[in-house]
OpenMM code with the backbone's topology and positions (N, CA, C; nanometers):
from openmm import Vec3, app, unit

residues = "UNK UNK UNK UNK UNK UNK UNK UNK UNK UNK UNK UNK UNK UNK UNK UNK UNK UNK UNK UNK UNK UNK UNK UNK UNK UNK UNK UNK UNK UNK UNK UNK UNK UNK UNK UNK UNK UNK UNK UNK UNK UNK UNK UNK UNK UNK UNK UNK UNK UNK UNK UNK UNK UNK UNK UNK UNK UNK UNK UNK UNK UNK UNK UNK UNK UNK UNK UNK UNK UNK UNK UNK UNK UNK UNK UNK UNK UNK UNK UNK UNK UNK UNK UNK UNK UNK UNK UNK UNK UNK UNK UNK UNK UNK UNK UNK UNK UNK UNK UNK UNK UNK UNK UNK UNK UNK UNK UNK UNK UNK UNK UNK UNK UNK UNK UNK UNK UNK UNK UNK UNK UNK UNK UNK UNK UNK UNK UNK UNK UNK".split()
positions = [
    Vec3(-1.3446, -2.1183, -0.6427),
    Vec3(-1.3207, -1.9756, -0.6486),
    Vec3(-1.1923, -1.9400, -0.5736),
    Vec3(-1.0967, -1.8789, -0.6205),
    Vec3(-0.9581, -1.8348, -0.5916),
    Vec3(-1.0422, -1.7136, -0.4495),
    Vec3(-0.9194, -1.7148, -0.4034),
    Vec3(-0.9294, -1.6189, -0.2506),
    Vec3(-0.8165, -1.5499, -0.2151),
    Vec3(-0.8068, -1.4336, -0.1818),
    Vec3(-0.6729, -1.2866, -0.0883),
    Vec3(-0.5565, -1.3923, -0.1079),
    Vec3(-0.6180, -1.4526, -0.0127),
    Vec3(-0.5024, -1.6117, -0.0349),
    Vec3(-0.4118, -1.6526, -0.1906),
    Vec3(-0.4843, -1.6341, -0.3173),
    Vec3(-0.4174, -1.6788, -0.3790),
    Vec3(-0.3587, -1.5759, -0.4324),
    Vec3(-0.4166, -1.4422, -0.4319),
    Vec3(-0.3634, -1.3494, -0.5194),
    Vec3(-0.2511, -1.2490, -0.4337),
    Vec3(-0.2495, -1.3036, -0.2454),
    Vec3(-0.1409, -1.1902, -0.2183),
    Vec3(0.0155, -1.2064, -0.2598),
    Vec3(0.0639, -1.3408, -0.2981),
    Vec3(0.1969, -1.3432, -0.3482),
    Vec3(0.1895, -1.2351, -0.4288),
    Vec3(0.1417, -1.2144, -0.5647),
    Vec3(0.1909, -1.1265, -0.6829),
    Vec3(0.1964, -0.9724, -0.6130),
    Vec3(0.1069, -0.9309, -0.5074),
    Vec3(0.1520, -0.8192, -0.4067),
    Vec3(0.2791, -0.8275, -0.3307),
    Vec3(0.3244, -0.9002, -0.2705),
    Vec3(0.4270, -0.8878, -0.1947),
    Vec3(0.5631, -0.9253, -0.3125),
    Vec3(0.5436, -0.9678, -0.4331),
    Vec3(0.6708, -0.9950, -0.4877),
    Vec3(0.7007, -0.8567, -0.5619),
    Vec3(0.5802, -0.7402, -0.5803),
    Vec3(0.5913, -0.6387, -0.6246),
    Vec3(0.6383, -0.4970, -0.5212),
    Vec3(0.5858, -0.5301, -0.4033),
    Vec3(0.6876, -0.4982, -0.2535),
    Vec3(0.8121, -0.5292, -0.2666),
    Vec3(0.8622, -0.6644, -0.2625),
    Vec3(1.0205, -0.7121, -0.2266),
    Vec3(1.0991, -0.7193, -0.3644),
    Vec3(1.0665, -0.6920, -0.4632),
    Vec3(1.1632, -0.6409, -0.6182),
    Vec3(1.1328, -0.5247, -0.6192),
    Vec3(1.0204, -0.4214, -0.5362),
    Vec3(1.0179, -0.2812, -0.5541),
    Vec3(1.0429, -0.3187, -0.6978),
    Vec3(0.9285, -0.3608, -0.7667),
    Vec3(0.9284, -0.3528, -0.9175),
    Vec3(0.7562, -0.2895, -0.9687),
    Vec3(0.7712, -0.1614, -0.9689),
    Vec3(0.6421, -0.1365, -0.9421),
    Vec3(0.5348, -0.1399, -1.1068),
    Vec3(0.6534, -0.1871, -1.1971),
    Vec3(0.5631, -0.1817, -1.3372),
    Vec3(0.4527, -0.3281, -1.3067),
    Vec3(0.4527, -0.3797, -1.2193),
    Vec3(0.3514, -0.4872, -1.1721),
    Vec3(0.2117, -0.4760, -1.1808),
    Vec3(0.2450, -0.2935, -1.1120),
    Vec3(0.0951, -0.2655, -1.0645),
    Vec3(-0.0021, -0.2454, -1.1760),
    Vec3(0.0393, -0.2018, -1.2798),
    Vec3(-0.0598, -0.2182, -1.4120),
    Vec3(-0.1353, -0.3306, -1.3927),
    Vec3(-0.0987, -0.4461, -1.3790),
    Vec3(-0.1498, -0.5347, -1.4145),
    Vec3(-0.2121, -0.6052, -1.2900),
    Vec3(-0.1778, -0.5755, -1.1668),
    Vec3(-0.2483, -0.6182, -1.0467),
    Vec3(-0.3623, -0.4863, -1.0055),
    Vec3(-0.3746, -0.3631, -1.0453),
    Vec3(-0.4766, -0.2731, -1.0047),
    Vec3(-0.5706, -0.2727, -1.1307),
    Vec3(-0.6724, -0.2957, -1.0610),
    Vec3(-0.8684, -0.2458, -1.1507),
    Vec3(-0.8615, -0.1039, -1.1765),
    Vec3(-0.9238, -0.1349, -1.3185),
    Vec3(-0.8991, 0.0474, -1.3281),
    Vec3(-0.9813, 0.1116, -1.2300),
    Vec3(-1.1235, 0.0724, -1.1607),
    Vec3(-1.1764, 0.1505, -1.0644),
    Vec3(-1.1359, 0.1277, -0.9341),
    Vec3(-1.0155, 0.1094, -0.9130),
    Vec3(-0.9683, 0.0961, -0.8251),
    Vec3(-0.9623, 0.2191, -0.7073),
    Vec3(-0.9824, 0.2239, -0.5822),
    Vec3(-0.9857, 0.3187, -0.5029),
    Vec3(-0.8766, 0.2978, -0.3912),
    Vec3(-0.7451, 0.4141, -0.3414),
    Vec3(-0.6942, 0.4423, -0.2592),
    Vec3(-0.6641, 0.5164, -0.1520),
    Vec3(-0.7261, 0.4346, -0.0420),
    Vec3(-0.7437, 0.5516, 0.0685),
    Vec3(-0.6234, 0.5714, 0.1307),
    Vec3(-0.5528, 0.6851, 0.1778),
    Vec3(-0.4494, 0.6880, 0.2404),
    Vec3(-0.4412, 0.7984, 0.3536),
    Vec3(-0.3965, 0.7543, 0.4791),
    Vec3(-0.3428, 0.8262, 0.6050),
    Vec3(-0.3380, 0.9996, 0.5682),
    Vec3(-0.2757, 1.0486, 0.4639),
    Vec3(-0.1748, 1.1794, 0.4384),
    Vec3(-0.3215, 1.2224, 0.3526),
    Vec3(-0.3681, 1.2037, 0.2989),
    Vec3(-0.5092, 1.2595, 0.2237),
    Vec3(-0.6474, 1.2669, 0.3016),
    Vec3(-0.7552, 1.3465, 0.2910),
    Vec3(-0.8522, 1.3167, 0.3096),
    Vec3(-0.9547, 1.2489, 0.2582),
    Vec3(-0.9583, 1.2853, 0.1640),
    Vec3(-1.1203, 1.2089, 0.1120),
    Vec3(-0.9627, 1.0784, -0.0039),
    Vec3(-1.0723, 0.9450, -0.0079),
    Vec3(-1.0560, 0.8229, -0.1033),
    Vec3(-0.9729, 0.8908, -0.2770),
    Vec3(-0.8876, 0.7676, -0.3378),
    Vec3(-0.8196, 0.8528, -0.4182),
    Vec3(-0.9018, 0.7546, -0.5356),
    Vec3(-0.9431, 0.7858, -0.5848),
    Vec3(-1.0592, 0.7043, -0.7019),
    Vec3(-0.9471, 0.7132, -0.8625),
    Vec3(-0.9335, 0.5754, -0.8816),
    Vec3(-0.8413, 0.5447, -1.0282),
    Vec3(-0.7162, 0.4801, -1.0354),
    Vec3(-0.6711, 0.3824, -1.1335),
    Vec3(-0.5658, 0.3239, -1.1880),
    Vec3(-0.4553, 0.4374, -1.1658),
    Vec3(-0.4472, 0.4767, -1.2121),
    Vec3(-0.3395, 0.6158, -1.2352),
    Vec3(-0.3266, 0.6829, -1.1192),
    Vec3(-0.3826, 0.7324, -1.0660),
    Vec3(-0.3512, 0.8214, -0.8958),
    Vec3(-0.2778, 0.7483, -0.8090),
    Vec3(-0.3900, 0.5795, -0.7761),
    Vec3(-0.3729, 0.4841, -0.7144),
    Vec3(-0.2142, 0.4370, -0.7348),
    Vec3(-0.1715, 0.3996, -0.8570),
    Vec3(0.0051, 0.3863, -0.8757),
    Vec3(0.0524, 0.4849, -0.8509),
    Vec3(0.0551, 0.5989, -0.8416),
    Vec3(0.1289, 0.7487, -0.8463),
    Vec3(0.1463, 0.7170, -0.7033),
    Vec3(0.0400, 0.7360, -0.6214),
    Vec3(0.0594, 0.7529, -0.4872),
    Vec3(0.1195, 0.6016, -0.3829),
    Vec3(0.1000, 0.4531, -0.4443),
    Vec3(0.2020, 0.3831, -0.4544),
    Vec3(0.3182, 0.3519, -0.4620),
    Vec3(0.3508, 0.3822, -0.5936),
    Vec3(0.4836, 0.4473, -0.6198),
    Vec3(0.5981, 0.6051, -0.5048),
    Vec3(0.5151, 0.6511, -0.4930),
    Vec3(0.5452, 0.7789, -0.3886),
    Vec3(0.5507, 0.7028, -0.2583),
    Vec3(0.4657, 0.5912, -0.2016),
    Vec3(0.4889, 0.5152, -0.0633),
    Vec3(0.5954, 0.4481, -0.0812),
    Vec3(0.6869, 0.3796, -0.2174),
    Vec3(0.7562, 0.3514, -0.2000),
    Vec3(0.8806, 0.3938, -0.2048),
    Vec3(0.8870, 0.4912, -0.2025),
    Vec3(1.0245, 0.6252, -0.1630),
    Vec3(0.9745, 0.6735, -0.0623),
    Vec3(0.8737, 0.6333, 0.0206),
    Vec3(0.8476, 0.6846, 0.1610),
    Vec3(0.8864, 0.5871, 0.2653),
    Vec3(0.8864, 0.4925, 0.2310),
    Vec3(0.8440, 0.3953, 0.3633),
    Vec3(0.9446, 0.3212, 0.4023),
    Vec3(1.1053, 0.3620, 0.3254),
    Vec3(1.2138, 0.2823, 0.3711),
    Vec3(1.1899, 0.1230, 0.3664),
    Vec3(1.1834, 0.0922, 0.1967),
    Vec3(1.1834, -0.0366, 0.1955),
    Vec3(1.2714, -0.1319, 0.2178),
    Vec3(1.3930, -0.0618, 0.2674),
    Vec3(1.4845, -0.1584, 0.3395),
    Vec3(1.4850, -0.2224, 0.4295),
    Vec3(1.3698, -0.1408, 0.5634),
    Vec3(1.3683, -0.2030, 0.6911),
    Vec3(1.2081, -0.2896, 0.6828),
    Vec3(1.1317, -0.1964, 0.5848),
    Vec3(0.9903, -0.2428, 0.5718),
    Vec3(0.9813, -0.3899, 0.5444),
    Vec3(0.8584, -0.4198, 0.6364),
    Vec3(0.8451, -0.6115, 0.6606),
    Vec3(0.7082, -0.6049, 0.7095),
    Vec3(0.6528, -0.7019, 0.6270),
    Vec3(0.5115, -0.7027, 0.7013),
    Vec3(0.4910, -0.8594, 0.7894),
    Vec3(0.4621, -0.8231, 0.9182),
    Vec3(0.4486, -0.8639, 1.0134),
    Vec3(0.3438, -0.9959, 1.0559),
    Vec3(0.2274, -0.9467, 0.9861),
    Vec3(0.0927, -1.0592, 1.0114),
    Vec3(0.0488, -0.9955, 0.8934),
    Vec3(-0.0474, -1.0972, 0.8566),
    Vec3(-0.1746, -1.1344, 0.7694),
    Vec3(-0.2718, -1.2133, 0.7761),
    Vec3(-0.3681, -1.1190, 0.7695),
    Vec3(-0.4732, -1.1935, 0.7983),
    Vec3(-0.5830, -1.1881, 0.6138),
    Vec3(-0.6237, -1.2971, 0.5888),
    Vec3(-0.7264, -1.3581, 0.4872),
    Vec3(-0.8307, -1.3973, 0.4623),
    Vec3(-0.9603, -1.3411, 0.4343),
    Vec3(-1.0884, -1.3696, 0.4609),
    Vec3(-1.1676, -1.3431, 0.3361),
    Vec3(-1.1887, -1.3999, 0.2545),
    Vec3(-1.2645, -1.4007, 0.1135),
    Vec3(-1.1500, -1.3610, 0.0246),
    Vec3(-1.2150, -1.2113, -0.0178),
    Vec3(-1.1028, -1.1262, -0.1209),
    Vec3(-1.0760, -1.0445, -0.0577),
    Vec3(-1.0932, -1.0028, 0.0829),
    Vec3(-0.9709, -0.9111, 0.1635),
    Vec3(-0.8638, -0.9673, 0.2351),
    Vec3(-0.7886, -0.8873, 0.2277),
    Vec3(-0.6621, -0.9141, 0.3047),
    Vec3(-0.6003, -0.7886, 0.3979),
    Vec3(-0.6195, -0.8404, 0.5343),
    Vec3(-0.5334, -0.7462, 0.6292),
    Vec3(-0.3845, -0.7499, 0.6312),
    Vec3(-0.2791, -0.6714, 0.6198),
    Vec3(-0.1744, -0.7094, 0.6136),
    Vec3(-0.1070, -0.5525, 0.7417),
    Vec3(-0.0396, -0.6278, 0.8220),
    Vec3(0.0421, -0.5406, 0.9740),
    Vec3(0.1891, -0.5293, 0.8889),
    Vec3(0.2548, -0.3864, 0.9056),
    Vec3(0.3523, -0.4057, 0.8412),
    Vec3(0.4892, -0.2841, 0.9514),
    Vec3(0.5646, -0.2970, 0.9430),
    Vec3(0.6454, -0.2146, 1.0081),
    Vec3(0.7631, -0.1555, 0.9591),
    Vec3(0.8177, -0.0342, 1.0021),
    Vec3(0.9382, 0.0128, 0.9213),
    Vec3(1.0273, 0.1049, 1.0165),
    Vec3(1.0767, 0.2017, 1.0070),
    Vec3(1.1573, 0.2880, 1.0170),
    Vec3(1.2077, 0.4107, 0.9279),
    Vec3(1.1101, 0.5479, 0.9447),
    Vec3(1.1695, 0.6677, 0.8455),
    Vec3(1.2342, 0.7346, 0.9499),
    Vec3(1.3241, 0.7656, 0.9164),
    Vec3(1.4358, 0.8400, 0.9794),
    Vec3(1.3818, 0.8797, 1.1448),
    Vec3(1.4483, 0.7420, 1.2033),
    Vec3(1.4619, 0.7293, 1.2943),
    Vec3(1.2766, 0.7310, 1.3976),
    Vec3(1.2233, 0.7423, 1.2916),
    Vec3(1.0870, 0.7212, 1.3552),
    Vec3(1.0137, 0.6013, 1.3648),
    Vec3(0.9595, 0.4784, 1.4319),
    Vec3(0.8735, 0.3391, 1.3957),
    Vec3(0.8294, 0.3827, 1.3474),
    Vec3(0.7609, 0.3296, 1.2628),
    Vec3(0.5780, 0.2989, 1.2055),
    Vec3(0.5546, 0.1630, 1.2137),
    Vec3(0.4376, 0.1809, 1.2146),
    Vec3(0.3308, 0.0512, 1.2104),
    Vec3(0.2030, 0.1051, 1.1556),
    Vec3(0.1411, -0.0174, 1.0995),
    Vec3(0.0513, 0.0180, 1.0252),
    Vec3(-0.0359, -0.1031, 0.9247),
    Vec3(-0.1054, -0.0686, 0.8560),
    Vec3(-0.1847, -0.2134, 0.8008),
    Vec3(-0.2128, -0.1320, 0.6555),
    Vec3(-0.2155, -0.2272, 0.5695),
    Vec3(-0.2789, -0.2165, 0.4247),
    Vec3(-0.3393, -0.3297, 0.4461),
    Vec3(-0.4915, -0.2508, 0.3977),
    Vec3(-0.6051, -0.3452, 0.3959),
    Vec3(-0.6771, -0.3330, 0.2732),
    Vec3(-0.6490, -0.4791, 0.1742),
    Vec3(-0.6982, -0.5001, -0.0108),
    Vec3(-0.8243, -0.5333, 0.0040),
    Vec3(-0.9056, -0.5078, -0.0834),
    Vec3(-1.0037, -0.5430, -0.1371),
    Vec3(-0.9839, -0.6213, -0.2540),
    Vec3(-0.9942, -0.7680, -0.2835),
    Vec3(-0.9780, -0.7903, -0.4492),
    Vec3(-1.0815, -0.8133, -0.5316),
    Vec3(-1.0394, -0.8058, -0.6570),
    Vec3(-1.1700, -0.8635, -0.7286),
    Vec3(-1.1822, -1.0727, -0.7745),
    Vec3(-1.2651, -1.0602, -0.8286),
    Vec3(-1.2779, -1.2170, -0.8255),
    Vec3(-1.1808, -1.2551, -0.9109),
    Vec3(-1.1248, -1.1998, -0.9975),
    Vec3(-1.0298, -1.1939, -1.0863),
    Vec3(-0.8311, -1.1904, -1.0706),
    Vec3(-0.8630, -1.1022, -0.9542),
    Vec3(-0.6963, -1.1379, -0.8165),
    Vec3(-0.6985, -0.9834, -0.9131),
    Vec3(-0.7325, -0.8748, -0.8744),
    Vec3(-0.7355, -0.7227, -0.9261),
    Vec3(-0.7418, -0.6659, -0.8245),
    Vec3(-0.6738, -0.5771, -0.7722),
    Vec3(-0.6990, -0.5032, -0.6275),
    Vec3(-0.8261, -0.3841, -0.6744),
    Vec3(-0.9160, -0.3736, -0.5804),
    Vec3(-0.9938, -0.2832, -0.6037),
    Vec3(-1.0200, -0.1911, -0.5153),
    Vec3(-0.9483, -0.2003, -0.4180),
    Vec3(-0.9803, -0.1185, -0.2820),
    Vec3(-0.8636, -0.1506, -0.1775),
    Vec3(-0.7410, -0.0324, -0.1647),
    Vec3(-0.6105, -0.0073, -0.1050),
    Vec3(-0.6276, 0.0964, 0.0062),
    Vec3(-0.6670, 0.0701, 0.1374),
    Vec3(-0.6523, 0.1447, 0.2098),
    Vec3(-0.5181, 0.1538, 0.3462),
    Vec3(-0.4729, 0.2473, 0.3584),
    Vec3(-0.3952, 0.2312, 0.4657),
    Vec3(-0.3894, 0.2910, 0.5563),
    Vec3(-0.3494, 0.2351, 0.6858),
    Vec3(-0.3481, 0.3161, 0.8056),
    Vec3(-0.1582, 0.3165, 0.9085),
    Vec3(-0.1902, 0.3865, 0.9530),
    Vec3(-0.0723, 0.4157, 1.0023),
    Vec3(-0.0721, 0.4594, 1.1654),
    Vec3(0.0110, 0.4414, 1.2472),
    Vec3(0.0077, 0.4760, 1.3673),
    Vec3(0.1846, 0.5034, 1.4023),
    Vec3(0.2144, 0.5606, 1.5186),
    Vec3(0.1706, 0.6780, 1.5972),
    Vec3(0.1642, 0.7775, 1.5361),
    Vec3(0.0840, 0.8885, 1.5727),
    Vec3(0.1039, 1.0628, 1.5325),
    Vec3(0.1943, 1.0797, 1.4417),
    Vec3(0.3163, 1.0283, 1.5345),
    Vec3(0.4408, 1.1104, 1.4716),
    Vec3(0.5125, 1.0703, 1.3718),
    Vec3(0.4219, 0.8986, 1.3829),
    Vec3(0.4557, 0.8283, 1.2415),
    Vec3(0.4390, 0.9388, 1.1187),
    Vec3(0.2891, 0.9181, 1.1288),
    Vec3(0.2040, 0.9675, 1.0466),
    Vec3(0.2201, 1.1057, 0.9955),
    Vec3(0.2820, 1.2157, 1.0839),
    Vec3(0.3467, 1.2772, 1.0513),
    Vec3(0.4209, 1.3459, 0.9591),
    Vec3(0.5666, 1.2267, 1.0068),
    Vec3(0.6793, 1.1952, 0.8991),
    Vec3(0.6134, 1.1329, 0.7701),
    Vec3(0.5090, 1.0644, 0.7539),
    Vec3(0.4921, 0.9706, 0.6262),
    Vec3(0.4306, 1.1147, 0.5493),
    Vec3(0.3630, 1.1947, 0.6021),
    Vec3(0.2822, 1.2873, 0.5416),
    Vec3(0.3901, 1.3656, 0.4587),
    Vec3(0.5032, 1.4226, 0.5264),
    Vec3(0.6388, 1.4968, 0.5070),
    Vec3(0.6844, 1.4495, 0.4024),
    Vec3(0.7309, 1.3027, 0.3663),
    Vec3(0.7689, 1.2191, 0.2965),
    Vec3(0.7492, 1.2354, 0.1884),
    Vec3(0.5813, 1.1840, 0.2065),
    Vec3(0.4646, 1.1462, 0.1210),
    Vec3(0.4413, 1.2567, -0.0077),
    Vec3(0.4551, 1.3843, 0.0673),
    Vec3(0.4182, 1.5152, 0.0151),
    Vec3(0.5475, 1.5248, -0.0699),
    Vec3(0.6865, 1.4740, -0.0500),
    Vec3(0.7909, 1.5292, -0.0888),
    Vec3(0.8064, 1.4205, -0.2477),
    Vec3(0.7788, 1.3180, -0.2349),
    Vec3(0.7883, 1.2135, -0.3351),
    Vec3(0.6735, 1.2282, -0.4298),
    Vec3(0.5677, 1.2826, -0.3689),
    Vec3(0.4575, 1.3055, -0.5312),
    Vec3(0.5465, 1.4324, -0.5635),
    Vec3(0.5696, 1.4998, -0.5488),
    Vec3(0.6056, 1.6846, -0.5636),
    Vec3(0.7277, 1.6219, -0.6775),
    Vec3(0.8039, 1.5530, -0.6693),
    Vec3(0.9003, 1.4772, -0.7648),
    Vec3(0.8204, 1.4022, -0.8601),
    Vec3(0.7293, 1.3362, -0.8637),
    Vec3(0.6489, 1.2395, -0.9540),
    Vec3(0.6130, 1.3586, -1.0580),
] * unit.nanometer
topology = app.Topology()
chain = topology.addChain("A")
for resn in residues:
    res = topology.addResidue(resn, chain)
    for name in ("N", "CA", "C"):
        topology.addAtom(name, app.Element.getBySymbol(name[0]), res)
């Protein structure tokens, strides 16, 4: 049985080509995305890329690098760090996959405040364009 392990390359090569027509094919359609800037879980294929897509005009993928990973069945912890205008972040995306290497569960967290903040600012400004 394949494991986080085998399926996080096709995630991170869709990070570092910022080639996001990937995600079709790496997200379950019942896929669920929890994110920092929302309250309640974002339930679906379609939201789930929208608001993907929008992190990645947020998160300054120039400086963005993820840091550690950690691998345990079909989850994967991943520590990642960046810089939005002039602010750190840090923070973790934590996958759920399916047995199939399908993400089914994208949650993220973010730290400090003021990170979180700015990502919200961002965040809000890049769907409003989508």
């Amino acid at each position: 049985m394949q494991t986080a392990k085998d399926f996080i390359n096709r995630w991170h090569h869709i990070v570092t080509q910022q080639n996001m027509d990937g995600l079709d094919a790496l997200l379950a359609e019942n896929v669920v995305f929890s994110s920092p800037v929302v309250f309640t879980p974002i339930p679906g294929k379609e939201l789930t890329k929208m608001y993907l897509i929008a992190a990645g005009f947020t998160f300054n993928m120039e400086q963005f690098q993820y840091t550690r990973e950690v691998h345990d069945g079909l989850h994967s912890v991943l520590e990642f760090e960046t810089t939005i205008d002039d602010i750190a972040v840090n923070g973790v995306d934590m996958i759920e996959w399916t047995a199939e290497g399908k993400i089914l569960d994208f949650k993220v967290m973010i730290r400090p405040r003021k990170a979180v903040e700015k990502v919200h600012e961002k965040m809000m400004s890049a769907l409003e364009k989508q």
